[in-house]
C-alpha positions as CSV (number, residue, x, y, z in Angstrom):
1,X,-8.5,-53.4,5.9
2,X,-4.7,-52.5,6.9
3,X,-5.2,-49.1,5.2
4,X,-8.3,-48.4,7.1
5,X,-6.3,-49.2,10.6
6,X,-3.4,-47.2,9.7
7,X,-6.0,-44.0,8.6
8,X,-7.8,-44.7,12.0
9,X,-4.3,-44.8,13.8
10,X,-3.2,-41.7,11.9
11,X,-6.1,-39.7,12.8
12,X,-6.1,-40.8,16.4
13,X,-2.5,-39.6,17.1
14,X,-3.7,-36.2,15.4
15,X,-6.6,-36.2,17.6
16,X,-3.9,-36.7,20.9
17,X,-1.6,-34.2,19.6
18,X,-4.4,-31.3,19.3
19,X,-5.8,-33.0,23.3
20,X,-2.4,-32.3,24.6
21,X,-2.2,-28.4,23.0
22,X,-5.3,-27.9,24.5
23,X,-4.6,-30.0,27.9
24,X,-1.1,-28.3,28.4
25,X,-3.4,-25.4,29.5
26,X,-4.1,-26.9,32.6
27,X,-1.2,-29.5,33.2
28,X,2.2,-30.4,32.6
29,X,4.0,-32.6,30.2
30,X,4.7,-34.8,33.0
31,X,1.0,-35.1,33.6
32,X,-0.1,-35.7,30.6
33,X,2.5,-38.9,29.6
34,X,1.1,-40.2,33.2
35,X,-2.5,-39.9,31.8
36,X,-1.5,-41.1,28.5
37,X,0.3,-44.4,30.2
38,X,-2.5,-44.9,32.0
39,X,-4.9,-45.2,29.2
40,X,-3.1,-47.2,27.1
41,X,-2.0,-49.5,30.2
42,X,-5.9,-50.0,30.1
43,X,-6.4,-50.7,26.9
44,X,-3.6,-52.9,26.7
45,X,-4.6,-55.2,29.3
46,X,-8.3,-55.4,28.7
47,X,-7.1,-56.6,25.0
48,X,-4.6,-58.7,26.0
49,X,-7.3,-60.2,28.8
50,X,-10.1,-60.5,25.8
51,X,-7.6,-62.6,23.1
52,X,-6.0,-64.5,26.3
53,X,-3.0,-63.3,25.9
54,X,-0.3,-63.2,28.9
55,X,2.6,-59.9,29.2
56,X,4.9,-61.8,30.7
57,X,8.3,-61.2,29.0
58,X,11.3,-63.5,28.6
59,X,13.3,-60.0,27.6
60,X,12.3,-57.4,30.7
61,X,15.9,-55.3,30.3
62,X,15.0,-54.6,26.2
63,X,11.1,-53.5,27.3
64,X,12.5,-51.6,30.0
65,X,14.8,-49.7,27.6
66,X,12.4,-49.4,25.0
67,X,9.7,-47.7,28.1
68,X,12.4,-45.5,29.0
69,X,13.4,-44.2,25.9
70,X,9.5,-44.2,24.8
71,X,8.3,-42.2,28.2
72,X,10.9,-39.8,27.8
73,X,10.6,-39.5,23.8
74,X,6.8,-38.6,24.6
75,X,7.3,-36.2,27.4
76,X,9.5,-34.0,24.9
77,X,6.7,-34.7,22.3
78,X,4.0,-33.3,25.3
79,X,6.8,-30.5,26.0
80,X,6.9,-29.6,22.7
81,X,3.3,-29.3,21.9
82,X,2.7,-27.2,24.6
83,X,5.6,-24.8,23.8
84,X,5.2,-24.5,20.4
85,X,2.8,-24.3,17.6
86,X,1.0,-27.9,17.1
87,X,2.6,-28.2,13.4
88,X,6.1,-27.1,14.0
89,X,5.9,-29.4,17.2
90,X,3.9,-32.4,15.1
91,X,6.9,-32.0,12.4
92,X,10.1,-31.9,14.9
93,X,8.4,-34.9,16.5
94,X,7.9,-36.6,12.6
95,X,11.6,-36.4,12.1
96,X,12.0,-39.5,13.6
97,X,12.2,-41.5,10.0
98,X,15.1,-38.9,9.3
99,X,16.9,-40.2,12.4
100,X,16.4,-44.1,12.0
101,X,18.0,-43.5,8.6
102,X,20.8,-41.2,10.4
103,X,21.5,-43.8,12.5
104,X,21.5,-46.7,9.8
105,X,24.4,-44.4,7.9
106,X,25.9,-44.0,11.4
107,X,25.6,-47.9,11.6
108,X,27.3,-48.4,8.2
109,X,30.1,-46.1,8.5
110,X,30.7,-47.7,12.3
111,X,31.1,-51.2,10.2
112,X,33.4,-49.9,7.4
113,X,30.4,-50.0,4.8
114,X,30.4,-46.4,3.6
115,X,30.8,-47.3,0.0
116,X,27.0,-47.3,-1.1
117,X,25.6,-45.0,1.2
118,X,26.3,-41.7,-0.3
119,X,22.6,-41.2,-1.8
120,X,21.1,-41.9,1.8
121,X,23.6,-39.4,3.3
122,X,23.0,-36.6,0.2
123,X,18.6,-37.3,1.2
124,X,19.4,-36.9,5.1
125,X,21.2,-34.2,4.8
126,X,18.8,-33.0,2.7
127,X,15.7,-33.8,4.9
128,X,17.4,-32.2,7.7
129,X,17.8,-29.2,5.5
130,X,14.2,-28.8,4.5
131,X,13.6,-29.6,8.3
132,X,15.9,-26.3,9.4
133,X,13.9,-24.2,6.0
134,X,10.8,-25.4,7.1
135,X,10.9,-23.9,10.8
136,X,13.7,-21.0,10.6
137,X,10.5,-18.6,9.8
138,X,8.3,-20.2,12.3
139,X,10.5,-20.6,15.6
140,X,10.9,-17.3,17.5
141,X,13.9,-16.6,19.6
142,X,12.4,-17.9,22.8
143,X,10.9,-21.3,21.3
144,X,14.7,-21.9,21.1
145,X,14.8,-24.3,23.7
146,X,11.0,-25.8,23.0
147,X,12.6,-26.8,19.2
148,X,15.3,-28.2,20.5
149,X,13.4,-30.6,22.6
150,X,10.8,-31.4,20.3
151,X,14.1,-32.7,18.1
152,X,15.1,-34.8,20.9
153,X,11.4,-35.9,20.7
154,X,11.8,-37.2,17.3
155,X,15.2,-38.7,18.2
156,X,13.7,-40.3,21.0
157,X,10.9,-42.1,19.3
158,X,13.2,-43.2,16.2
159,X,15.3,-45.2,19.0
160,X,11.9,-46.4,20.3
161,X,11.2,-47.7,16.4
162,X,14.6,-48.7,16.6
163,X,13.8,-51.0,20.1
164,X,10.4,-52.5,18.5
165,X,12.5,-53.7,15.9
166,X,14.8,-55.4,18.1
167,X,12.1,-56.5,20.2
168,X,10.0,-58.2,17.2
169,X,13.7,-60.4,15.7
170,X,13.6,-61.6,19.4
171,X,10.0,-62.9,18.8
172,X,8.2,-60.3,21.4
């Protein structure tokens, strides 16, 4: 049943991405992270309210951080989609596993435990490689700026991951 919720979830996030290329027509990123909040804000709390469930927090600074870093992680996601073309945007945006492990190397070498982490350096080096081959034929000179925020998109939502992690060893 887990596979069947994560297929569902999959296509569902496909499904927003090509509703945003088609909605940044007629509104801005801004916009459409508003109308995106709203919705899930919805859906939260009418699930919540159906399994009796309260949102009160015993950590609002770490919820705040991860809404911050998640709103802005998805308006470059929005920004992105609208600027550029819905795969190179959806890929920039799926680089976010790239940068949890760049920041678990960063993490390693900041504690003096460089020893065993050359293969993980040697495959994100190499991802961001195939990441840089992937779009250099597909990014024109003025979706410069559009790429480069769609790759603060993906770093964006790897510190989101990053927060939900935190968030769940603290029992939220």
């Amino acid at each position: 049943m887990q596979a069947l919720w994560m297929v569902l979830a999959a296509f569902l996030f496909a499904s927003m991405g090509v509703c945003v290329k088609i909605a940044s027509a007629h509104f801005n990123a801004a916009e459409l992270v508003c109308y995106r909040g709203l919705i899930g804000i919805v859906i939260l709390w009418l699930l919540a309210r159906s399994q009796r469930v309260t949102l009160a927090t015993r950590y609002p600074g770490m919820h705040a951080w991860r809404s911050l870093v998640g709103v802005a992680s998805l308006g470059a996601w929005f920004y992105a989609i609208a600027h550029l073309p819905l795969a190179t945007a959806m890929t920039l945006n799926y680089m976010s596993s790239v940068w949890v492990a760049s920041f678990v190397i960063g993490g390693a070498l900041l504690y003096g435990k460089a020893g065993r982490q050359g293969p993980l350096m040697a495959t994100v080096l190499a991802s961001f490689a195939g990441v840089i081959l992937l779009l250099r034929p597909t990014l024109a000179q003025d979706q410069l700026f559009a790429g480069l925020i769609g790759l603060l998109s993906g770093l964006g939502a790897a510190m989101a991951m990053l927060q939900v992690a935190a968030l769940g060893k603290v029992g939220e």
